[in-house]
C-alpha positions as CSV (number, residue, x, y, z in Angstrom):
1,X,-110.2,60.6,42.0
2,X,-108.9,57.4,43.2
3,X,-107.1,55.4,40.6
4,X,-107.8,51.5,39.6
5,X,-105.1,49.0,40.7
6,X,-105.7,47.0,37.9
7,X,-105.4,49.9,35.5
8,X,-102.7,51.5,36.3
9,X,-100.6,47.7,36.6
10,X,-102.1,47.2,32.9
11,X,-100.6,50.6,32.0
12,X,-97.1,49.8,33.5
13,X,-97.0,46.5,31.9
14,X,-97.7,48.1,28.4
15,X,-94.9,50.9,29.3
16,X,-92.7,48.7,30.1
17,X,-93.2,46.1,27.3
18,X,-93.0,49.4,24.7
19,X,-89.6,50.2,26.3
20,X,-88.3,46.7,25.9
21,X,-89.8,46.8,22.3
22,X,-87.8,49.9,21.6
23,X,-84.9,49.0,22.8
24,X,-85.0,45.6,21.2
25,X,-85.4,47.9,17.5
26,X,-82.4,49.3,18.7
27,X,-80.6,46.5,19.2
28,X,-81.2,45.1,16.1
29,X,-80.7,48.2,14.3
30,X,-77.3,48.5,15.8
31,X,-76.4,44.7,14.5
32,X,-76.7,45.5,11.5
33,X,-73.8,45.8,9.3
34,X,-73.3,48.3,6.8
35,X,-70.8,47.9,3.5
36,X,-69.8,50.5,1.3
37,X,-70.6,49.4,-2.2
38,X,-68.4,50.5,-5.9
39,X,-71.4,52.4,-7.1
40,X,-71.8,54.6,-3.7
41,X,-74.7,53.1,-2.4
42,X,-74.8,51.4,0.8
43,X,-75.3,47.3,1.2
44,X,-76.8,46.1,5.1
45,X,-76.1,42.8,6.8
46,X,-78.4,41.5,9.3
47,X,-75.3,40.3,10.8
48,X,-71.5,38.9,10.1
49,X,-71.9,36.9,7.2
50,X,-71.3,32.9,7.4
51,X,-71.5,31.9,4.0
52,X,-69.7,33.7,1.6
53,X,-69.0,33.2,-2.4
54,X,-66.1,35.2,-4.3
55,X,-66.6,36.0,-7.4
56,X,-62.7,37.4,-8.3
57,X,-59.6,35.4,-7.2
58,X,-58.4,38.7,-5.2
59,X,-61.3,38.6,-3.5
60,X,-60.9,35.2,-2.1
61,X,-57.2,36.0,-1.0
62,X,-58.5,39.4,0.7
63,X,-61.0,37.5,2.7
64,X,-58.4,35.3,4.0
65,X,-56.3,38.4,4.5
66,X,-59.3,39.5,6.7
67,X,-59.4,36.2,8.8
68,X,-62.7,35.0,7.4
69,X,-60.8,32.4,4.6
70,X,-62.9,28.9,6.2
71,X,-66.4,31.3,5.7
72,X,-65.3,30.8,1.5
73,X,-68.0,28.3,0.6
74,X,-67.4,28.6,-3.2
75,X,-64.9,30.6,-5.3
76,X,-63.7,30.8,-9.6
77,X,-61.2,29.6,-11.4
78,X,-57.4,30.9,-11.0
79,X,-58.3,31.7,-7.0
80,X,-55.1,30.5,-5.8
81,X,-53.5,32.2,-2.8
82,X,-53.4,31.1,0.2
83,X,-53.1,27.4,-0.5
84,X,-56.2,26.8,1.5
85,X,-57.8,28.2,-1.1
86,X,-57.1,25.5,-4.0
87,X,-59.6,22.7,-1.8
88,X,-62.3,25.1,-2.4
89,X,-64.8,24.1,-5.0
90,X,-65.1,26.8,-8.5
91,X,-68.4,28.4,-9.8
92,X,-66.9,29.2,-13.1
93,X,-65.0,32.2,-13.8
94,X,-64.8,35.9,-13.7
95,X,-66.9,35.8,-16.8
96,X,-69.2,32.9,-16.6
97,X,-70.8,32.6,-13.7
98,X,-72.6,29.1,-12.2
99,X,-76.0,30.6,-10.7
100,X,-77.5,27.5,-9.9
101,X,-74.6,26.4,-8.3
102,X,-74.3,29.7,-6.1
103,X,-77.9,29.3,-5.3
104,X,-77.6,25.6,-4.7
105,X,-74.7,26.8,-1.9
106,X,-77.1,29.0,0.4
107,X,-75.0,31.9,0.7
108,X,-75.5,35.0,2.7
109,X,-73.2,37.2,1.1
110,X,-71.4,37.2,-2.6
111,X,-68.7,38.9,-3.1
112,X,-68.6,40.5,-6.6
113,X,-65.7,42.6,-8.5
114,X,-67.7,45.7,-10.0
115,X,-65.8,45.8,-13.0
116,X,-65.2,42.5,-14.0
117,X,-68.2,40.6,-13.5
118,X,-71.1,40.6,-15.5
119,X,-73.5,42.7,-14.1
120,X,-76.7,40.9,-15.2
121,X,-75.3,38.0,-13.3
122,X,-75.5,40.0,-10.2
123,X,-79.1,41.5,-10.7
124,X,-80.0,37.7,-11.1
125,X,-78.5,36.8,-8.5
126,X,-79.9,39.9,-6.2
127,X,-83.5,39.5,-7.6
128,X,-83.6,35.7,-6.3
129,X,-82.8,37.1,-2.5
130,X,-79.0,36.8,-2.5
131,X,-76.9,39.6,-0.6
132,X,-74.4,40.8,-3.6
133,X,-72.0,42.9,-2.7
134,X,-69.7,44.7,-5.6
135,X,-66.0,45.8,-4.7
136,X,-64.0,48.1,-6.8
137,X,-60.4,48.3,-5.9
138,X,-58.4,51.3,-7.8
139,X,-56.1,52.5,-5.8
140,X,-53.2,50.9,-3.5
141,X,-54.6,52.6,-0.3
142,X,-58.2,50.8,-0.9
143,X,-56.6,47.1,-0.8
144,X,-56.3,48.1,3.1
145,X,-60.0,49.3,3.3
146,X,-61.2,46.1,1.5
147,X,-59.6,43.8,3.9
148,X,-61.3,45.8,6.8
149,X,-64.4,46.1,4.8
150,X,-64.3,42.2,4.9
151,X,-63.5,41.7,8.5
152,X,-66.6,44.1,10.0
153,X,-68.5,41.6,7.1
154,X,-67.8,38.5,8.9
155,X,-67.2,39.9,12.6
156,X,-63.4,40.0,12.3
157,X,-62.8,43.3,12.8
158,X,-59.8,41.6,15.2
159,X,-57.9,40.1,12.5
160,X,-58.8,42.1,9.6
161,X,-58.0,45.7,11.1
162,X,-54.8,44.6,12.6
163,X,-53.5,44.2,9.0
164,X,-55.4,46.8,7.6
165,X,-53.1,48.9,9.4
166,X,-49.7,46.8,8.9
167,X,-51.1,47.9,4.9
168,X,-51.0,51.3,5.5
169,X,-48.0,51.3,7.1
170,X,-46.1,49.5,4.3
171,X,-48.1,52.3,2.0
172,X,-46.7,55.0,4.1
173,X,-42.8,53.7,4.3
174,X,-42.7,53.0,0.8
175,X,-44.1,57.2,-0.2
176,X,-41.4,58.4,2.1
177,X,-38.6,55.7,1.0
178,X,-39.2,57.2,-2.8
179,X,-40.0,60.9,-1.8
180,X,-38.4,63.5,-4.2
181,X,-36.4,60.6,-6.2
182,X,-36.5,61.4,-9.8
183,X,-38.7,60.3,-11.9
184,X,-38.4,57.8,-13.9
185,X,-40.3,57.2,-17.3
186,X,-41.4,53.7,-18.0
187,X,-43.7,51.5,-20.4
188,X,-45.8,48.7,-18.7
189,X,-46.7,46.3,-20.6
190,X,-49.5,44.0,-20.2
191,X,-49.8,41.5,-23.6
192,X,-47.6,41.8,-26.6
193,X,-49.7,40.4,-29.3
194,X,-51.7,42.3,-30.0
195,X,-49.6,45.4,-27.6
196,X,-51.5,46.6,-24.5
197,X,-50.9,48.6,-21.6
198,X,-52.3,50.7,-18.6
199,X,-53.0,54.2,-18.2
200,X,-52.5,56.6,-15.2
201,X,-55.5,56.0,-13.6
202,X,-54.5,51.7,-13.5
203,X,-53.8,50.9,-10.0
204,X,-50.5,49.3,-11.5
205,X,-49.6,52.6,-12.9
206,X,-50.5,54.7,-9.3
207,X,-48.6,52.0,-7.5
208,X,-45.3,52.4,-9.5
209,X,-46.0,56.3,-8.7
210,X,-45.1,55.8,-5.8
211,X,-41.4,54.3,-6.7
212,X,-41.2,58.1,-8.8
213,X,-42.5,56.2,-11.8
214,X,-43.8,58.0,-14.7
215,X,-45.9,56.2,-17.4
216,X,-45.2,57.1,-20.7
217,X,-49.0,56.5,-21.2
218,X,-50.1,57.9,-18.6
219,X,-52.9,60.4,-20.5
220,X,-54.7,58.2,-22.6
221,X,-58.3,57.3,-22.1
222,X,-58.7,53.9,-21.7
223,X,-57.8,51.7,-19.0
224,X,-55.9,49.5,-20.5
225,X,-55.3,50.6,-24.2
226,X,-53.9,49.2,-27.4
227,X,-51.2,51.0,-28.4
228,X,-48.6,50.6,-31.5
229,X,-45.1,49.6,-31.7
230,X,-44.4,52.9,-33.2
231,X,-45.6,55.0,-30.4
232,X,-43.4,52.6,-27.8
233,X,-40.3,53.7,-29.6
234,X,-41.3,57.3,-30.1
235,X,-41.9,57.9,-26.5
236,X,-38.6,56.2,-26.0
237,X,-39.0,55.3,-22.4
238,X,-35.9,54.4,-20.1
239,X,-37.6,51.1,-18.7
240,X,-39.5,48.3,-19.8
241,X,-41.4,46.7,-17.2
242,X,-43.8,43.4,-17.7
243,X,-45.6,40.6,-15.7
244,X,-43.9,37.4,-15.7
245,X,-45.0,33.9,-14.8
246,X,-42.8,31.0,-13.5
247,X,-43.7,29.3,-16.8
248,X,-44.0,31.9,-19.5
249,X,-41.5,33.5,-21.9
250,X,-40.0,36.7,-21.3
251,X,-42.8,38.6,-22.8
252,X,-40.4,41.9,-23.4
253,X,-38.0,39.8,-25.7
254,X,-39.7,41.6,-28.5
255,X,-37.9,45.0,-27.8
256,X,-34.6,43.8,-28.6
257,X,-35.6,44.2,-32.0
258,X,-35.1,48.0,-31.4
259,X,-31.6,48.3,-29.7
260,X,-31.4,51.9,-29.8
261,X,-34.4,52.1,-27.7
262,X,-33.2,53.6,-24.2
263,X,-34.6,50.9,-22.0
264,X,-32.9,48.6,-24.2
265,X,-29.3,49.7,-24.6
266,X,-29.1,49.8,-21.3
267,X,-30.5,46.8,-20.4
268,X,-33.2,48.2,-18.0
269,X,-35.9,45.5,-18.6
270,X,-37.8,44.1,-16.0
271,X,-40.4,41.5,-14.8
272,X,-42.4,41.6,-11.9
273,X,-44.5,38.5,-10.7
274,X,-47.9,37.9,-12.4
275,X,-49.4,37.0,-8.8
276,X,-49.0,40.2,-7.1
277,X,-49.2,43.2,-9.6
278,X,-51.6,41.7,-11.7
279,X,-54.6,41.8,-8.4
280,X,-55.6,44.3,-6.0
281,X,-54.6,42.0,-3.0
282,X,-52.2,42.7,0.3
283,X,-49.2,41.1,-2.3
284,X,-49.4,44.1,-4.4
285,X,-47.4,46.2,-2.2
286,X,-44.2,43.5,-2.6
287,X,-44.4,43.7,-6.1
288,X,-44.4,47.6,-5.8
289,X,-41.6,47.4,-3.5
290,X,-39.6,45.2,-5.8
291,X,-39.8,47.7,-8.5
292,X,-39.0,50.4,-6.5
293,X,-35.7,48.8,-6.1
294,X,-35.7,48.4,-9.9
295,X,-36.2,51.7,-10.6
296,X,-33.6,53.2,-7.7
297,X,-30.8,50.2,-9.8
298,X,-31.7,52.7,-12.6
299,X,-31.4,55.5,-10.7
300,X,-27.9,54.6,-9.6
301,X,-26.7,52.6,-12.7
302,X,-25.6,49.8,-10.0
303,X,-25.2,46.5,-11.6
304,X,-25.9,45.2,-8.4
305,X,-27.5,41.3,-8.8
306,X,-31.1,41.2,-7.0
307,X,-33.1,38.5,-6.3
308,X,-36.7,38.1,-7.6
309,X,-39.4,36.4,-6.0
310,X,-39.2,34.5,-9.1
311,X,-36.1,33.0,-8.1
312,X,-34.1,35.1,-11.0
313,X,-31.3,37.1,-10.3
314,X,-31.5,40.0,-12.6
315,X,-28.6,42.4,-13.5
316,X,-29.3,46.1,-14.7
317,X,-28.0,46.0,-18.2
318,X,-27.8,42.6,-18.8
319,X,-30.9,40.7,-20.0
């Protein structure tokens, strides 16, 4: 049977146009972008994302830390590392968020932190079309996964891996700098009025773990619980350790009402700066690193001067 020119040119054209259709499916399937999100599930870009909202000031810094800092079109209040940051305009704070503002700004991607913003704020803000995507960071080895998180989210996986891996690196020397030291108990203390503190599961406390720290509070429940004065001085730890900022009293003053406490007598009371152990940024590793040394001054009973990033020289013993 002899076949129809036409036909059989019709039939190629439609072969060929369903091959191009596939393949452009493909394409488009393989553009997409796929982000891991704090609750498990899975969050898909079309594409890098251009215009992007932070909704944590660690989040801003670890976007810059990715190489995507000048796609920030918005952040909140107390963003303030790098510098660039600070000409960036707010849309209220961890707590109160602007959503007509955000939604004013166009985004195509917000950056949320899982924990500490509200989460009806997000569903709002995901019912009315906007990409949200919710970052939990609880451990010092997911700081370097967030920054490469952000890099594939913005197409610069260049940048971003590059010091993903300088992160893990610094991760890795500072286990094997502190392997098999002895431990070392210690009380972290966040506020003193009323007294709080963090738990084993903090990323504060796993961080100091790796310096061959050992919270005295390790076991309790809560994140960050209240505790007494009373149980501070039965645990007796052997250092005091506190956030500090360039302005603020020495928040561990207090203790020297209790001389015969160990950390006390001998002087083994130390600050670390608010900026970088208070967030989950690349800066939380030189915090940890400075109280490794801390602890190893301990270790030694050296009364060795070091220099803070907070431009104090402190002396073991002598506070």
């Amino acid at each position: 049977m002899t076949s129809n020119p036409a036909r059989v040119l019709i039939c190629h054209f439609f072969s060929t146009l369903a091959v191009l259709a596939g393949l452009l499916v493909i394409q488009i399937s393989e553009a997409d972008i796929s982000l891991p999100q704090a609750n498990g599930e899975t969050l898909v870009l079309p594409g890098p994302a251009q215009r992007i909202i932070t909704l944590a000031p660690n989040l801003a810094e670890i976007l810059f830390a990715a190489g995507a800092g000048e796609r920030l079109k918005a952040v909140v209040e107390y963003s303030n590392f790098p510098e660039q940051v600070l000409d960036i305009q707010r849309v209220g704070d961890a707590f109160r968020i602007d959503l007509e503002r955000i939604v004013a700004l166009e985004p195509d991607l917000v950056i949320a932190w899982s924990s500490g913003n509200p989460q009806s704020a997000l569903k709002k803000l995901e019912q009315l079309g906007i990409k949200v995507w919710q970052i939990e960071i609880t451990r010092p080895e997911q700081i370097a996964e967030a920054v490469e998180n952000m890099s594939i989210a913005t197409g610069m996986e260049n940048v971003g891996k590059a010091e993903a891996k300088r992160l893990i690196s610094e991760l890795e020397r500072l286990k094997s700098n502190n392997l098999n030291k002895a431990p070392v108990r210690y009380f972290y203390q966040v506020a003193s009025h009323p007294l709080y503190t963090i738990n084993g599961q903090h990323i504060i406390s796993r961080g100091l773990e790796l310096c061959g720290g050992q919270n005295v509070f390790s076991s309790l429940p809560a994140l960050a619980p209240q505790v007494s004065h009373e149980s501070v001085i039965l645990a007796d730890p052997k250092v005091l350790i506190s956030a500090q900022d360039r302005e603020k009293q020495r928040a561990l003053e207090i203790w020297n009402d209790w001389p015969h406490l160990q950390a006390v007598a001998h002087g083994n009371i130390f600050y670390l700066p608010a900026d970088q152990i208070s967030q989950a940024t690349p800066r939380f590793l030189d915090s940890i690193a400075l109280a490794c040394r801390f602890l190893d001054d301990v270790r030694s009973t050296e009364t060795t001067a070091i220099e803070t990033p907070l431009g104090e020289v402190q002396y073991p013993g002598k506070h």
